[in-house]
C-alpha positions as CSV (number, residue, x, y, z in Angstrom):
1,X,77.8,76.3,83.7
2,X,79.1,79.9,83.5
3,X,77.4,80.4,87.1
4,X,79.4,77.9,88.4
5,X,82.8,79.3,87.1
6,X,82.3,83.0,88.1
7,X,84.0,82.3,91.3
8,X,86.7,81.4,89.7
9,X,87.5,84.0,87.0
10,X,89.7,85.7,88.8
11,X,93.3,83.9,87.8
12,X,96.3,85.1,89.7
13,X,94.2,84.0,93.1
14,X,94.9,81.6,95.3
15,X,91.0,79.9,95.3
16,X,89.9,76.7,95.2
17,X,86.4,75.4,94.2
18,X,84.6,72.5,92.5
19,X,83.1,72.2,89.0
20,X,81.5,68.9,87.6
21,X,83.6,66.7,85.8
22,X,82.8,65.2,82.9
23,X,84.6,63.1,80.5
24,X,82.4,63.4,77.3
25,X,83.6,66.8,76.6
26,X,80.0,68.2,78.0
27,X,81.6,71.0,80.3
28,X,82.4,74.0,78.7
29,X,83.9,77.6,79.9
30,X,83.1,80.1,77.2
31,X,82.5,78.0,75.1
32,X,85.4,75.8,75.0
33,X,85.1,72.1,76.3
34,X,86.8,71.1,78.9
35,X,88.6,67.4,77.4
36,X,90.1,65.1,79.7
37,X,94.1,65.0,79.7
38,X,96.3,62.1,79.3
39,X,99.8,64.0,80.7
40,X,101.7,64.4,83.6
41,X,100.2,67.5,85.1
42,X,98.1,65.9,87.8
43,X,94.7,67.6,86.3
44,X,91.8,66.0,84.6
45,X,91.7,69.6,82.7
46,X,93.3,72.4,82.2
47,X,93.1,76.2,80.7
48,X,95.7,77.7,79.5
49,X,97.1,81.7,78.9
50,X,98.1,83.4,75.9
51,X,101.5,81.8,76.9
52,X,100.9,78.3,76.7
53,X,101.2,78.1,80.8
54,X,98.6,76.3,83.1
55,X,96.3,79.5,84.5
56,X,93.3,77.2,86.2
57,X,93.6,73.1,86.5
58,X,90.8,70.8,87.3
59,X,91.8,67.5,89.1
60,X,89.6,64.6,89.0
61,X,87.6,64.9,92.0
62,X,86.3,68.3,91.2
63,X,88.2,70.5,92.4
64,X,89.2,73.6,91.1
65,X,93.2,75.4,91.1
66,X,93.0,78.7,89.6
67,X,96.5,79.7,88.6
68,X,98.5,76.4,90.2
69,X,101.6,77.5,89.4
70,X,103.9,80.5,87.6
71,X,106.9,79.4,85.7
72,X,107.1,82.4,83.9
73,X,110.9,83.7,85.4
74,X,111.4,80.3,86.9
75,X,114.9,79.3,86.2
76,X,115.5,76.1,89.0
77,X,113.0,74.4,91.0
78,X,114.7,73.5,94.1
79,X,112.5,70.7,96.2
80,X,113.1,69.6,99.6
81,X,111.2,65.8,101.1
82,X,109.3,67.0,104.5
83,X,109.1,64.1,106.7
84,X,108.3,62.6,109.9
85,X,105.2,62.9,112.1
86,X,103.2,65.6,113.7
87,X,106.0,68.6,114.1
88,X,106.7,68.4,110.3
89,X,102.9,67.6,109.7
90,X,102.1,71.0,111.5
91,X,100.0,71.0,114.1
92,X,100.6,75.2,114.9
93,X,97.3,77.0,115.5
94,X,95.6,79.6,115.2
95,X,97.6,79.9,111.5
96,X,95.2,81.7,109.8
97,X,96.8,84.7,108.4
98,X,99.9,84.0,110.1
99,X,102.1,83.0,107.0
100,X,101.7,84.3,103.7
101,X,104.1,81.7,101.7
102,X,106.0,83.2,98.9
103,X,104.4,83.2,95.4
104,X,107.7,80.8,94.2
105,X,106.8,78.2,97.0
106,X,104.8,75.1,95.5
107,X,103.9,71.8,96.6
108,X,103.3,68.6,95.4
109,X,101.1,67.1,97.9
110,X,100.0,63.7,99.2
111,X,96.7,63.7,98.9
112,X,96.7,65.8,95.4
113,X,98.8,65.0,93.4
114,X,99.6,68.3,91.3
115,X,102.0,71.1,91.2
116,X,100.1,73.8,93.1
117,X,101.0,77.1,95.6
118,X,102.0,75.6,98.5
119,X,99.3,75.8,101.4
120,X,98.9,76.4,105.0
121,X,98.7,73.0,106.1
122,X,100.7,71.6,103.8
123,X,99.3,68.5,102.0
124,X,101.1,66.1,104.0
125,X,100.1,62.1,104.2
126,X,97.6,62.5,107.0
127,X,95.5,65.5,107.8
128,X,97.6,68.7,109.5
129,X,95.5,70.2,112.2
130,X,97.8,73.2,111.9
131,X,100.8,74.9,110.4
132,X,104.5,73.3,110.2
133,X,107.7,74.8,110.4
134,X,108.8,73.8,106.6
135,X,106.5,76.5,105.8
136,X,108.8,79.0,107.2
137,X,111.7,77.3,106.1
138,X,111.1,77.6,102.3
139,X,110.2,81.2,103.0
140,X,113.3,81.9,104.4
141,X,115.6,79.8,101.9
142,X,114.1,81.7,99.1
143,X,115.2,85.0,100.9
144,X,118.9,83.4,100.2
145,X,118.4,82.4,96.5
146,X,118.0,84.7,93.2
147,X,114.8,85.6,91.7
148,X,114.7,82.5,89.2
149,X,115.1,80.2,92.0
150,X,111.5,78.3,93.1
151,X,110.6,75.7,96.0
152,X,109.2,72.8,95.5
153,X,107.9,70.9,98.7
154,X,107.3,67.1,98.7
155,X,104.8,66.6,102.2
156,X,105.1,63.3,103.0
157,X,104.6,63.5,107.0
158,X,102.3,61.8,109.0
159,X,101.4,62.2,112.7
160,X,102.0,59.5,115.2
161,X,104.0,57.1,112.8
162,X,107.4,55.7,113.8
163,X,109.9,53.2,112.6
164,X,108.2,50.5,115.3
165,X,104.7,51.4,114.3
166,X,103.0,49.4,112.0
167,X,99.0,48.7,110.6
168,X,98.9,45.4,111.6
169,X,96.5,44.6,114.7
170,X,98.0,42.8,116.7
171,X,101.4,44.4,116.2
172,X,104.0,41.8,115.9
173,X,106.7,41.9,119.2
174,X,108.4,45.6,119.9
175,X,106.2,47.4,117.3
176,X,102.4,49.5,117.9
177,X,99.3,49.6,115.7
178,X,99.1,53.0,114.0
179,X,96.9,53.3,110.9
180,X,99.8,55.9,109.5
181,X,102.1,52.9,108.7
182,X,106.1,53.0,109.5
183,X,108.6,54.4,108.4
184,X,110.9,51.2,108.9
185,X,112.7,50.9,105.5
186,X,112.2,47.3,104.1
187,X,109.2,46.4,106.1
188,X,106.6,44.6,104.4
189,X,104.0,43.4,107.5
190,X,102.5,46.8,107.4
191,X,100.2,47.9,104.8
192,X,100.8,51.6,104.6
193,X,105.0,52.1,104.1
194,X,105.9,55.5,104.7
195,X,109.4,55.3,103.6
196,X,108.1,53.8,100.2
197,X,105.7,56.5,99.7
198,X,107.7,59.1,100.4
199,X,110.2,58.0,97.4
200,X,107.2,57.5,95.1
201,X,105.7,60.7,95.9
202,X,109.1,62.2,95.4
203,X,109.7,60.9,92.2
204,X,106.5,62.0,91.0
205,X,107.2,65.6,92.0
206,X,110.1,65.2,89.8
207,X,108.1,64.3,86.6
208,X,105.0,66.6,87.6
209,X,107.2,69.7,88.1
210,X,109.3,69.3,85.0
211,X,106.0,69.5,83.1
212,X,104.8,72.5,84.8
213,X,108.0,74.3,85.1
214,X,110.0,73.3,81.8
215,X,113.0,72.6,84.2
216,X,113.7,69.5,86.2
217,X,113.4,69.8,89.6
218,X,116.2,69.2,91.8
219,X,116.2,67.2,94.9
220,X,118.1,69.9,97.3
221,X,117.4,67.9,101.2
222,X,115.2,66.0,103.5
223,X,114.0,67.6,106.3
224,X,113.2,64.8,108.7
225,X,111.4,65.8,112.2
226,X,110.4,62.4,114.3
227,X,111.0,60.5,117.6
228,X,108.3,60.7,120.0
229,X,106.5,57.7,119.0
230,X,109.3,55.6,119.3
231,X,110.3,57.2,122.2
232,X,106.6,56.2,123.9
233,X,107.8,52.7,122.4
234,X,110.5,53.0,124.4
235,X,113.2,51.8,121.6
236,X,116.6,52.2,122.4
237,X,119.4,54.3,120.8
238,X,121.0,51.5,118.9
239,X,118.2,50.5,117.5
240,X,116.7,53.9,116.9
241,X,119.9,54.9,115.1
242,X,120.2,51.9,112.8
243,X,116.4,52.2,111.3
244,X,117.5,56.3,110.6
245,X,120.5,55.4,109.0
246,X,118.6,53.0,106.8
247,X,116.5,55.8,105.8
248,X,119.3,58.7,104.9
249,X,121.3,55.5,103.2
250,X,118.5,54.4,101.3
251,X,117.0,57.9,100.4
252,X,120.0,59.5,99.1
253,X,120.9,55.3,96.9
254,X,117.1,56.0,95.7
255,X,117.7,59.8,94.2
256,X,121.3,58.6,93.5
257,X,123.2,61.7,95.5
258,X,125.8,60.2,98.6
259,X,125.4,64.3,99.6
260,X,122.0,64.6,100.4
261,X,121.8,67.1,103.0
262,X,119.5,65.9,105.7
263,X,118.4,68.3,108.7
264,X,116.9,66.6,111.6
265,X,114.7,68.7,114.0
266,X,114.8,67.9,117.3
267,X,111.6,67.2,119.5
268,X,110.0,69.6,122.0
269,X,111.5,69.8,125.4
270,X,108.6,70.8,126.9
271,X,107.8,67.0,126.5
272,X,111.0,65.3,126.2
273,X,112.3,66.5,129.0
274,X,109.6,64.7,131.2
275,X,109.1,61.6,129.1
276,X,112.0,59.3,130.1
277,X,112.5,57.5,127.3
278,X,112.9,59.9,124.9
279,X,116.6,60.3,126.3
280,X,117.7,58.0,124.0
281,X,115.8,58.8,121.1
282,X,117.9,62.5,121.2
283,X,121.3,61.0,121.6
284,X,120.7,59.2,118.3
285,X,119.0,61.9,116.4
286,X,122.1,64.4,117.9
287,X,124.7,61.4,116.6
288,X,123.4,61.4,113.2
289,X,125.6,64.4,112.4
290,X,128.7,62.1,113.4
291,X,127.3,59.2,112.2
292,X,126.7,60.8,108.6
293,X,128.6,63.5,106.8
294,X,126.2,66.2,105.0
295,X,123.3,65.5,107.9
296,X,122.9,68.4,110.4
297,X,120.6,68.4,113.7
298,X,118.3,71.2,115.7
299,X,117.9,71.5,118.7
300,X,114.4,72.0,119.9
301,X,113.4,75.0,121.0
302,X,112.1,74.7,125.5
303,X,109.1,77.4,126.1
304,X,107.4,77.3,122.9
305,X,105.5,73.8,123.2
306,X,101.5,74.4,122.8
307,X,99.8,75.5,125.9
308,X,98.2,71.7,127.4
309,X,99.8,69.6,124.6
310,X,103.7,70.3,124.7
311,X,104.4,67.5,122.8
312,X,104.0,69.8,119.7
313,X,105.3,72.9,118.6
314,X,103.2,76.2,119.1
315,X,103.2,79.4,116.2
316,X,106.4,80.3,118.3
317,X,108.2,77.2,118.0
318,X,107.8,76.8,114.7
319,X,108.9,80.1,113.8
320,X,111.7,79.7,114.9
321,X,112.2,76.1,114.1
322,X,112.3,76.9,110.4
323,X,114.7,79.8,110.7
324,X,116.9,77.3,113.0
325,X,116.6,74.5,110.2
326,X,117.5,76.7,107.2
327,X,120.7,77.3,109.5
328,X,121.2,73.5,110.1
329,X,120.8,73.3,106.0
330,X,123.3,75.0,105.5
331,X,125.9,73.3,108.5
332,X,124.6,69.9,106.8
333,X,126.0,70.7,103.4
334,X,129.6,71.8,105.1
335,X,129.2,68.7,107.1
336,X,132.1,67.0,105.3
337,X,135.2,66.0,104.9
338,X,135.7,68.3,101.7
339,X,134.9,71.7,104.3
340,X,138.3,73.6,106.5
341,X,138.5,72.3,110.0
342,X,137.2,75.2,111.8
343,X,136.7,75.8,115.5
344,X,133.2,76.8,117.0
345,X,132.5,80.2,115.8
346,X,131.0,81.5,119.0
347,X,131.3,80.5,122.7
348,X,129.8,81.1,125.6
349,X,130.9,80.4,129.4
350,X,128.3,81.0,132.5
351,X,128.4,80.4,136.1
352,X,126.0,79.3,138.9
353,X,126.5,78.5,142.0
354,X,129.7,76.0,141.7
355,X,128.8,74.9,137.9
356,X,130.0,76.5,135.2
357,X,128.0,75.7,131.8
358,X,129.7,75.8,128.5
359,X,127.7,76.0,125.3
360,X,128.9,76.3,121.6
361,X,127.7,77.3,117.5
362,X,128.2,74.4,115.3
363,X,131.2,75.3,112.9
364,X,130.4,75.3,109.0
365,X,132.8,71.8,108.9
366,X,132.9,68.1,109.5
367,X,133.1,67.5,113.3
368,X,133.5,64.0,114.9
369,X,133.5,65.5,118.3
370,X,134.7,68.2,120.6
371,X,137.0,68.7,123.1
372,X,136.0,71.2,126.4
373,X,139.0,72.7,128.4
374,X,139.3,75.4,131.4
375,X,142.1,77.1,133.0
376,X,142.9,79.1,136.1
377,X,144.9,82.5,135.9
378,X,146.2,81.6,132.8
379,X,147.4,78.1,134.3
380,X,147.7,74.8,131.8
381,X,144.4,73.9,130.3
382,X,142.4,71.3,131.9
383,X,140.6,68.6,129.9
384,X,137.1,67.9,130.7
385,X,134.8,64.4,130.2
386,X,131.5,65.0,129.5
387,X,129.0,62.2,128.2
388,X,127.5,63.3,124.6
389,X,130.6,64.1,122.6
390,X,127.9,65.3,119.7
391,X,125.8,67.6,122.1
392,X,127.1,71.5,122.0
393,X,127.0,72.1,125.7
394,X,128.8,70.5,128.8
395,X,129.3,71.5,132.5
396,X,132.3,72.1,134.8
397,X,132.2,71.7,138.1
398,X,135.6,71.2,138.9
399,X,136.9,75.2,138.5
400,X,137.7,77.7,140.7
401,X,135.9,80.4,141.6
402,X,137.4,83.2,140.2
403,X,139.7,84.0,137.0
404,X,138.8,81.1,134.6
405,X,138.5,80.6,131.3
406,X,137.5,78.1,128.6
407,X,138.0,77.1,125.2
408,X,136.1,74.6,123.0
409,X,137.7,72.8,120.0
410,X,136.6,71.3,117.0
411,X,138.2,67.8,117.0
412,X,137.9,65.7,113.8
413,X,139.8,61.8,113.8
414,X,142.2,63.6,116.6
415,X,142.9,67.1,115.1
416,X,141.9,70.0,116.6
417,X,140.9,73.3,115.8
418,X,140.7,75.6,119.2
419,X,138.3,78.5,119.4
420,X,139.3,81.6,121.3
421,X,139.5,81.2,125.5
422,X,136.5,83.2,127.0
423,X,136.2,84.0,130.2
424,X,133.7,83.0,132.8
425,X,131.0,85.2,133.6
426,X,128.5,84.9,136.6
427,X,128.6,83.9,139.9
């Protein structure tokens, strides 16, 4: 037996191996047995330090954890729900080496059950074929918090699942066979519900990490990235809107917080921009953030699909997807009544040819729409219509050619707080 725990004598490293399991108290390391545990730790066995803390965890299978987790300075475990399909999932490659998490990022996976260092994949519901962008995000919301502060990330993704997708074969009318399951909350035809699991996976994470952390985590978002399988299901916006607000609605009754900040990434334009239906799709995930206070939306990010498959994300995209959804985090918890009225902090004003494009930052406040106007040489300003009153961008084509300028205002329920004209550039 000791031959088969050398590898693993090193505690502090983040290894993984097997060693028999045996319930009769037969395997021993040093010496000391190895019992079976009735707790909530998710292991079989454990070993502990001097301290009393887990230093190596066996779960049932066999498989060995050295060092799962470190509470020692751990003062609030702050978890976040990752969910979705294949963008959250991760499907990012090569990601070897690529992304060293931060020792106070854990998981608490779907397929393991246990509090352990979170790993590149993540252990989300199916099986990633490469890294996601929550990996980054955690990273990069722990570079905001103090020392005592951990991550605790509840994978729950899986690729190719939808509200209209379903086990069952034949699919009833409107809905696709995927062996995933749905995410459609209250639907009982399919066998696998992702919305279900996701909840009892969360709540688990709750118990397990109090027990390995001696503080109860806290649930602090959901970070929801999805929409291209309904989109290839061709659902429309109405209907696409109605099965996500049943989610955010029933997630936030279920962990009993009306706040829950939920940050919705926003599918690759490399692909949506071609695929015809997913028009609709984006006009519902954008509307979410009128739709629902506290919910904020991404953009995706055009150029950084994978090479051959631009439905997903390359090492790129998700870079900088989790450094854009840390920012959308942060507008999601402003995103409320409670928050100043503020206009756009930044604005920007470009011309080609006859159009003049007008995009915008999304101000730390509850918005219900914007408002777009131009002036000439310091003329009266000039209203503009344009069709997404959620989207941060709209076109003018209506301006003169020379000294204009435009402003964009915040409008919430009728009130308005202008930004600062800018001028035109371009030509």
């Amino acid at each position: 037996m000791a031959t088969d725990f050398e590898l693993f004598q090193r505690i502090g490293k983040d290894v993984k191996g097997r060693l028999p399991v045996a319930t009769d108290g037969s395997v021993t390391v040093a010496g000391t047995p190895l019992k079976p545990l009735a707790n909530a730790t998710g292991y079989a066995y454990t070993i502990t330090d001097e301290a009393g803390r887990i230093a190596l965890g066996v779960t049932d299978d066999g498989r060995v954890h050295s060092q799962p987790t470190d509470s020692s300075g751990v003062t609030e475990v702050h978890a976040f729900i990752l969910a979705g399909q294949s963008n959250m999932s991760g499907r990012a490659r090569p990601f070897t080496g690529r992304d060293t998490p931060d020792r106070r990022v854990f998981q608490y996976g779907a397929t393991h059950r246990i509090i352990e260092r979170a790993s590149v994949p993540l252990d989300m519901h199916d099986t990633p074929a490469g890294m996601s962008y929550a990996t980054v995000f955690a990273r990069e919301y722990l570079a905001t918090q103090p020392e005592g502060v951990a991550v605790l990330l509840i994978p729950t993704a899986h690729g190719g699942t939808g509200f209209t997708t379903t086990t069952e074969n034949p699919p009833p009318a409107g809905m696709v066979t995927h062996a995933g399951g749905t995410w459609q909350v209250g639907y009982t035809g399919s066998a696998v519900n992702l919305y279900d699991l996701m909840l009892a996976q969360t709540a688990e994470a709750i118990t397990a990490g109090t027990s390995a952390f001696g503080v109860t985590p806290v649930v602090k978002g959901l970070l929801w990235h999805q929409g291209e399988a309904d989109a290839m299901n061709s659902v429309a916006e109405a209907t696409y809107s109605g099965y996500l607000d049943a989610l955010i609605d029933g997630t936030r009754a279920a962990l009993g917080n009306s706040r829950l900040p939920v940050v919705i990434g926003g599918m690759s334009p490399d692909w949506s921009d071609t695929y015809a239906t997913a028009g609709p799709i984006i006009n519902a995930l954008t509307a979410m953030v009128v739709v629902n206070a506290n919910v904020a939306y991404h953009k995706g990010i055009p150029g950084t699909g994978r090479v051959g498959d631009e439905i997903h994300y390359g090492l790129d995209g998700i870079d900088r997807l989790g450094r854009d959804a840390l920012r959308a985090y942060y507008a999601a918890i402003a995103n409320h009544s409670d928050y100043t009225l503020e206009p756009p902090p930044t604005a920007t004003a470009t011309r080609v040819g006859s159009t003049i494009t007008v995009s915008w930052e999304r101000p730390m406040c509850r918005v219900s729409h914007y408002d777009v106007q131009w002036r000439a040489n310091g003329g009266a300003w000039t209203e503009i219509a344009f069709p997404s009153t959620h989207r941060r961008e709209a076109t003018i084509t209506t301006a003169p050619t020379t000294g204009v300028e435009v402003r964009v205002g915040t409008d919430l329920l009728g009130t308005v707080a202008w930004g600062r004209p800018v001028t035109v550039i371009g030509g």
